[in-house]
Backbone as JSON, one array per atom type, in Angstrom:
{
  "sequence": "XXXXXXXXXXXXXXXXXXXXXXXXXXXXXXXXXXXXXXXXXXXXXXXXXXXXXXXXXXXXXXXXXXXXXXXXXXXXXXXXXXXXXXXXXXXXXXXXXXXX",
  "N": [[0.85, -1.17, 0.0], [0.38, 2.24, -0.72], [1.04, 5.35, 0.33], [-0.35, 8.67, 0.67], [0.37, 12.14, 1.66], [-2.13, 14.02, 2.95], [-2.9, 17.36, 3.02], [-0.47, 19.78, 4.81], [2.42, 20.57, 3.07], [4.4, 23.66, 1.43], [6.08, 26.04, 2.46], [3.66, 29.09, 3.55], [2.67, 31.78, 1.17], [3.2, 34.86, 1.78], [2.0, 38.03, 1.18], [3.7, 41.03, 0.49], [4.64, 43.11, -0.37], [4.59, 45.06, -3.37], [4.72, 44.14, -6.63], [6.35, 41.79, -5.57], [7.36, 38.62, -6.73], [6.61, 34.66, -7.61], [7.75, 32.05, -8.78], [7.76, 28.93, -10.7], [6.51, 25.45, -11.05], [3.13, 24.53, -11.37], [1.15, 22.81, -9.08], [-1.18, 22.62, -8.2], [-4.91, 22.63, -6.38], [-5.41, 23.3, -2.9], [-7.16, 22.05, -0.21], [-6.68, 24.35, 2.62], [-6.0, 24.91, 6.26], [-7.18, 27.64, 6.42], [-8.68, 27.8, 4.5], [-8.55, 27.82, 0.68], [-5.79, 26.29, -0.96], [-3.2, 27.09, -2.97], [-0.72, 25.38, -4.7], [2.73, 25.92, -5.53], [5.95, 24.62, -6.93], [9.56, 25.45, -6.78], [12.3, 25.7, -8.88], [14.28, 25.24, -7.04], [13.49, 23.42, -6.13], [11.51, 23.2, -3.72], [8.58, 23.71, -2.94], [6.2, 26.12, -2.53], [3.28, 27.56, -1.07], [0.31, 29.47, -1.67], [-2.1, 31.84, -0.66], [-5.28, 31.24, -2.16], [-7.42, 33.59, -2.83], [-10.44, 35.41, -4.21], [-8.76, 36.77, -6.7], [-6.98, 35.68, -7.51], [-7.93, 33.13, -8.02], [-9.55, 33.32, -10.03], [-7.93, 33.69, -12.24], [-5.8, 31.46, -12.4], [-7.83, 29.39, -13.17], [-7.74, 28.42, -15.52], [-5.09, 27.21, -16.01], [-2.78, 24.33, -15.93], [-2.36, 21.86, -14.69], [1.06, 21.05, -13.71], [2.46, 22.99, -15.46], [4.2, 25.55, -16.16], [4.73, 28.58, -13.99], [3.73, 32.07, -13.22], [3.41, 34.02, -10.89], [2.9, 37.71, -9.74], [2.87, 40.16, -7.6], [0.48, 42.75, -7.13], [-0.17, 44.38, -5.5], [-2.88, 46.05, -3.03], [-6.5, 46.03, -4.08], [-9.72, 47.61, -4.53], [-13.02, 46.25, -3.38], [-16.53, 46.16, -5.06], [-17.94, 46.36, -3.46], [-16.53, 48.32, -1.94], [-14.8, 46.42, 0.13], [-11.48, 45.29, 0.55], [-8.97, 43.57, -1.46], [-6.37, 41.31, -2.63], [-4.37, 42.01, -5.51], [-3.4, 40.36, -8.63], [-1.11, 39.15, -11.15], [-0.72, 36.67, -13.72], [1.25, 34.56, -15.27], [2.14, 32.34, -17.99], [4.37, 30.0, -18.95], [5.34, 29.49, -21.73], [6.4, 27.75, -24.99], [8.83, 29.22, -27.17], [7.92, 30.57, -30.17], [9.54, 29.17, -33.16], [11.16, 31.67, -34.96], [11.33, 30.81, -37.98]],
  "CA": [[0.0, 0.0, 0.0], [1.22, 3.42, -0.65], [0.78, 6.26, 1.45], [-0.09, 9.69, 0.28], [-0.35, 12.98, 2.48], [-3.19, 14.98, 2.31], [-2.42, 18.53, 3.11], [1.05, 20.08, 4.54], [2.91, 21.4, 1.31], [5.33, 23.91, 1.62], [6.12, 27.67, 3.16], [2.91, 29.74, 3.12], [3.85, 33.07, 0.58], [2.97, 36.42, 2.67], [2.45, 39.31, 0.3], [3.54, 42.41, 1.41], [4.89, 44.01, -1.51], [4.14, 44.99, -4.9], [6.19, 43.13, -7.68], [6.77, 40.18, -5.36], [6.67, 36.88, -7.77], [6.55, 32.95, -7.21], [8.07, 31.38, -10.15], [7.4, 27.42, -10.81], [5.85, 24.69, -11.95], [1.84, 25.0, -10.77], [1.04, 21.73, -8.74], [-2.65, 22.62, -7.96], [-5.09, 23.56, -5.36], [-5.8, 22.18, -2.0], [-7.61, 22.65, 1.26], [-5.7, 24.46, 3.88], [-6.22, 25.49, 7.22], [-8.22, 28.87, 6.21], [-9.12, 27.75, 2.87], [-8.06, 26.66, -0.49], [-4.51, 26.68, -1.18], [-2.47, 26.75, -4.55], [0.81, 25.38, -4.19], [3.81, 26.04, -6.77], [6.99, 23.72, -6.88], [10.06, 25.72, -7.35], [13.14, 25.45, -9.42], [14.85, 24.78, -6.07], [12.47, 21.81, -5.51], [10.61, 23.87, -2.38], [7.37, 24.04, -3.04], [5.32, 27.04, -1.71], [2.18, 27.95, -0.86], [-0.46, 30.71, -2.23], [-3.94, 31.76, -0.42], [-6.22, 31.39, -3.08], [-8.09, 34.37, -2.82], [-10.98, 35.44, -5.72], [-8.81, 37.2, -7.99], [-6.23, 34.2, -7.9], [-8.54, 31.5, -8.26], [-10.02, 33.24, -11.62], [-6.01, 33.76, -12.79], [-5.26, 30.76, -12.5], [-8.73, 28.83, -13.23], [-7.01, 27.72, -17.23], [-3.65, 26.96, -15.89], [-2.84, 23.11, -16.01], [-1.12, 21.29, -13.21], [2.54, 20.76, -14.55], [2.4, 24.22, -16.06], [5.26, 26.26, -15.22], [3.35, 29.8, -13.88], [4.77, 33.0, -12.54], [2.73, 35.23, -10.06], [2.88, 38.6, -9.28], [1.5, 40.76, -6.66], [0.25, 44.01, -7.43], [-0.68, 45.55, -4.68], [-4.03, 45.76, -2.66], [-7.37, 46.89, -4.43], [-11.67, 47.18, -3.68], [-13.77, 45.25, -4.11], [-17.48, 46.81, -5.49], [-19.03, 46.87, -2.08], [-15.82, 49.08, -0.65], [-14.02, 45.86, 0.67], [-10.03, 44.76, 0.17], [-8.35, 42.4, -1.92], [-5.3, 41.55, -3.37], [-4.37, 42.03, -6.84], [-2.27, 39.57, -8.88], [-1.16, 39.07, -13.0], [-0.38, 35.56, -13.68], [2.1, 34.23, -16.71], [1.96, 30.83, -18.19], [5.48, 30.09, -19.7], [5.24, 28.71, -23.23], [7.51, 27.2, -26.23], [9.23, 30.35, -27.78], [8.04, 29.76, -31.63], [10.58, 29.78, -34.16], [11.09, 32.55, -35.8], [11.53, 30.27, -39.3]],
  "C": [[0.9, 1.24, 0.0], [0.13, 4.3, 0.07], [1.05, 7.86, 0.96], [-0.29, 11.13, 1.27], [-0.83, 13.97, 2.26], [-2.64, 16.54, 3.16], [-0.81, 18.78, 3.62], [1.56, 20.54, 2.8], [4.06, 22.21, 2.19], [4.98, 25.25, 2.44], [4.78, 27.99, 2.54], [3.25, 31.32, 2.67], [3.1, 33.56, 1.5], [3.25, 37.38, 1.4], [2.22, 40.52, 0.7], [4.63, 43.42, 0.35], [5.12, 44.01, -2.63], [5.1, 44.91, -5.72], [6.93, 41.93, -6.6], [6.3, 39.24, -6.21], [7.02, 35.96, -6.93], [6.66, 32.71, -8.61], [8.29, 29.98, -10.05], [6.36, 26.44, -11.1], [4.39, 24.81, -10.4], [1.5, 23.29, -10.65], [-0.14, 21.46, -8.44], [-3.22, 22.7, -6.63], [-5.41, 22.6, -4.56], [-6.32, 22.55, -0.85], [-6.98, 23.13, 2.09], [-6.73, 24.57, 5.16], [-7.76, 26.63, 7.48], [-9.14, 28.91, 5.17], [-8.38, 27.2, 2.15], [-6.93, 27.64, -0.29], [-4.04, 26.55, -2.47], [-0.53, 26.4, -4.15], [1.38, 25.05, -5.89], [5.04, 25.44, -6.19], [8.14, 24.63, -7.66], [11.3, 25.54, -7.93], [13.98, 24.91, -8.39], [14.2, 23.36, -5.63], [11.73, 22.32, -4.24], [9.48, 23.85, -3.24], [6.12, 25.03, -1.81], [4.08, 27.14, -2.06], [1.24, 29.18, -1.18], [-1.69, 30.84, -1.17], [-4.5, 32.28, -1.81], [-7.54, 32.36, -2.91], [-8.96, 34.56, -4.46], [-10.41, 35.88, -7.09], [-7.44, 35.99, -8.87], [-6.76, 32.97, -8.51], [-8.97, 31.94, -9.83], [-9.12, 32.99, -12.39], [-5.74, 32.3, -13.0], [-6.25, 29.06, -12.83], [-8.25, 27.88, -14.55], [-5.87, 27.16, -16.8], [-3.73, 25.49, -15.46], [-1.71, 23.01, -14.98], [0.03, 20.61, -14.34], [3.24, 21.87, -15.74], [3.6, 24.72, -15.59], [4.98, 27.97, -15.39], [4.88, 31.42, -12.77], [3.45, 34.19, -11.97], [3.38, 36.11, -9.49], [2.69, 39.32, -8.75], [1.58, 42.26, -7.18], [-0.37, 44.94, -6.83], [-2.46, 45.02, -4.07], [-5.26, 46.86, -3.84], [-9.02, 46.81, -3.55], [-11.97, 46.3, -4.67], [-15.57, 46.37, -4.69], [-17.99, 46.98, -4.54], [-17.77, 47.68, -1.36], [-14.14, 47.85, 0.35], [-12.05, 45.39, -0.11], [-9.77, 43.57, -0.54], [-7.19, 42.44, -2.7], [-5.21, 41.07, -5.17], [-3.43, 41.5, -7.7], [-2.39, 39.59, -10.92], [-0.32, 37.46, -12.9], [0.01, 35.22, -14.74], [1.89, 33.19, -16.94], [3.27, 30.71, -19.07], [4.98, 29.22, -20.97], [6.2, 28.48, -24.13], [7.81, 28.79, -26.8], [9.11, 29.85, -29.58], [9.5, 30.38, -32.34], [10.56, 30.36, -34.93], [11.53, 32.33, -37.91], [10.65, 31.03, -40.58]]
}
């Protein structure tokens, strides 16, 4: 029998300033503690942690597990009723075509 473990993952990010990234391959989302989590696997082999907040979860709603993704923070914005949230741009690395 194998033995898989369900939550744990890696460091949870903290964003606390604008133009912080997370660059790595996108491993997919998972229940935490507070909520859903997104965890990214990075070039170092660490794999960190995201809170999946609403404007993350839409960002990253197309993005395929084994993707290799690059988030950005961009600061806090409102929401339509007045309330906070954070604001992110999300990359999807792709094949560079040849310029043939």
């Amino acid at each position: 029998m194998a033995w898989k473990q369900i939550g744990g993952g890696g460091q949870i990010i903290k964003w606390d300033h604008e133009g912080q990234a997370v660059e790595g391959v996108w491993v997919g989302t998972r229940d935490g503690k507070f909520g859903l989590l997104g965890d990214v696997k990075q070039a170092d082999g660490k794999t960190v942690s995201v809170s999946m907040g609403a404007v993350l979860t839409d960002r990253l709603a197309g993005v395929e597990e084994g993707e290799t993704i690059r988030i950005v923070y961009m600061g806090q914005g409102k929401t339509k009723t007045g309330g906070k949230l954070n604001l992110f741009d999300v990359f999807v690395d792709q094949a560079e075509e040849d310029p043939a």
